[in-house]
N, C-alpha and C positions, 0 to 999 in steps of 0.2 A: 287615883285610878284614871288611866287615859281613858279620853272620847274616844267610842270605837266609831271611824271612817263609815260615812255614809257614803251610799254608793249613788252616784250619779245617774242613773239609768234604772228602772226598774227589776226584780228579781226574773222575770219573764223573759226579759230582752235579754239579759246576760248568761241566761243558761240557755234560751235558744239561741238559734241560729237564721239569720236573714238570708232576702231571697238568694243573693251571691254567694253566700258562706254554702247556702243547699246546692248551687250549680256546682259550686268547686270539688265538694265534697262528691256529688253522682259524678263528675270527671273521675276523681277518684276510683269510685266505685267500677267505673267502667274499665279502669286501668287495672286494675284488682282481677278482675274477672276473666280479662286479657291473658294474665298471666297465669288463672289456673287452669287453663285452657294446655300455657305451656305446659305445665306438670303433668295435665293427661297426655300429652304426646310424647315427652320421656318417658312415663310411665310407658307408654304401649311402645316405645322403639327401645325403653332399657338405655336411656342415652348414658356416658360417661358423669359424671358431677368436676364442676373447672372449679377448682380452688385458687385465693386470689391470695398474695401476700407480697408488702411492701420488701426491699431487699434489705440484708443483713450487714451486718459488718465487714468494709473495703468493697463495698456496694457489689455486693455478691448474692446469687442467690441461695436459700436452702438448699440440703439435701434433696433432690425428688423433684425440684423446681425448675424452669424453664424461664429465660427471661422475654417479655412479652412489650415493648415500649419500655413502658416505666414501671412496670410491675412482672411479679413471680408469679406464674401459674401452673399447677398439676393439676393431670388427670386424674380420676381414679373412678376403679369400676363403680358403675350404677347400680344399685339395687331398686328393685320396684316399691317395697314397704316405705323407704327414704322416699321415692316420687309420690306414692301415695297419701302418704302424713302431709307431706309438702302443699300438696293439689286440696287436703282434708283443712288443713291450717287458714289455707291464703284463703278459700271458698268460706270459709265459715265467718271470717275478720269480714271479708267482701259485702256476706249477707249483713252484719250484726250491722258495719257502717249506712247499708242502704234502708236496714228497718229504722235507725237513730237520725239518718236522715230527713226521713219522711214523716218521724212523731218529730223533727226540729229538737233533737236533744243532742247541743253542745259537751255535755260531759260522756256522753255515748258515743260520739264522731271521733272527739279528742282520745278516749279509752282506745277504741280498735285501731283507730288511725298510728297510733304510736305501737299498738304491740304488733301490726304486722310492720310495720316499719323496723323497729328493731329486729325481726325475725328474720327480715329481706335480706338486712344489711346495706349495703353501695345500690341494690336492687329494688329499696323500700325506701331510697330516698324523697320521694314524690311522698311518700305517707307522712313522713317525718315533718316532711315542710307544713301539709295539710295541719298536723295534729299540734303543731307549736303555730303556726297561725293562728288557728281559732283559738288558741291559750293568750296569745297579745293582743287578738280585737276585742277577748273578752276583760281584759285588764283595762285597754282603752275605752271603752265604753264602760266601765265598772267605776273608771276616776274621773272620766271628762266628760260621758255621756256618749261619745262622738266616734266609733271603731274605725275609720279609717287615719293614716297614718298624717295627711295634710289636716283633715277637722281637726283632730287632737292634740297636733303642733300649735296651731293657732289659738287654742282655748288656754294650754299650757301658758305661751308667749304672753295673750292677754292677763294672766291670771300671776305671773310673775312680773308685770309693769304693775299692775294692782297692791301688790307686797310691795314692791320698793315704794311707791307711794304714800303704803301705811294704811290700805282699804284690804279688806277681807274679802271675796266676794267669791258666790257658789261658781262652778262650772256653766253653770245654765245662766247666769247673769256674763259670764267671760263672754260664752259662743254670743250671744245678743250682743253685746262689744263689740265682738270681734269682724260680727254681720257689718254693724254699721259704718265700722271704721274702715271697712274694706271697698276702697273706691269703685266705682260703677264706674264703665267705659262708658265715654260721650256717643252718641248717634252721629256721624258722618253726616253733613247738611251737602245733598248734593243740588247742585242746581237744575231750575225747571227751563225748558227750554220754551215754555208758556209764557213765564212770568219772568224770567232773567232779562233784563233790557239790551239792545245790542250795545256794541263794545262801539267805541270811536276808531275809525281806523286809522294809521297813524302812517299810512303811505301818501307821501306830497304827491298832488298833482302838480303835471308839468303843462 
């Protein structure tokens, strides 16, 4: 029976979420809120709904379609229930992210973050990114300790010279490696104009 994978990082650290992970996500939050803002003003103007679609065959659009740059798009009449569900949807994803943010629960940011993203569509792409982000810092930090994408290169890098070697060595012994082996810039000796002796001057006199 295999060794089941210890995780590098505590269970606390990998199912919250750090101070940057909380600001990104209230960005988030605030872009969320943004937009169901939009939904109550369709709702109250009854705006049209724009349908988007890539073109068909002999790069044609659909029936009903209109070409727009590089894509197909139709109008089609607004109903207020559709603006309402819409505005009910985004507003509730909005609130779930900002209560999950503020208890720091990672499996709660990455949940809502991903189903209003997929509901958005090309419009919930900002959530999508959010929600697969926190799913790879928390993979990074779950194997090397270290979530961001330069720490946990370097722990990986020390940790694969170590294999070829024929040495084992945890993640948390890598990063210590990887500290040490990482040169430190020299301090710049600049001269004192106290203490620096004057120069010889090298004009002949005549």
């Amino acid at each position: 029976m295999a060794n089941k994978r210890i995780s590098a990082a505590p269970r606390e650290a990998v199912m919250g979420i750090d101070p940057l992970e909380r600001k990104i996500t209230l960005f988030g939050v605030g872009i969320a809120f943004v937009m169901s803002l939009g939904s109550v003003y369709g709702w109250v103007k009854n705006s049209p709904t724009l349908l988007t679609s890539k073109k068909v065959a002999h790069q044609a659009c659909a029936a009903g379609y209109h070409q727009v740059l590089t894509l197909c798009e139709k109008r089609i009449p607004g109903s207020k229930a559709d603006w309402a569900l819409q505005f009910g949807y985004i507003f509730v994803c909005a609130v779930l992210m900002l209560i999950f943010a503020l208890r720091r629960s990672r499996t709660g940011v990455i949940f809502a973050s991903l189903m209003l993203g997929l509901r958005l569509g090309m419009a919930g792409i900002v959530f999508l990114y959010v929600g697969i982000w926190l799913l790879i810092r928390a993979y990074r930090l779950q194997r090397f300790g270290d979530p961001s994408l330069f720490g946990s290169s370097r722990i990986q890098r020390q940790m694969n010279q170590a294999k070829k070697a024929g040495v084992a060595i945890t993640p948390a012994e890598a990063a210590e490696q990887a500290q040490i082996a990482q040169p430190t810039p020299r301090a710049t000796v600049r001269e004192s104009s106290r203490y620096t002796p004057k120069r010889k001057s090298t004009r002949r006199r005549t």
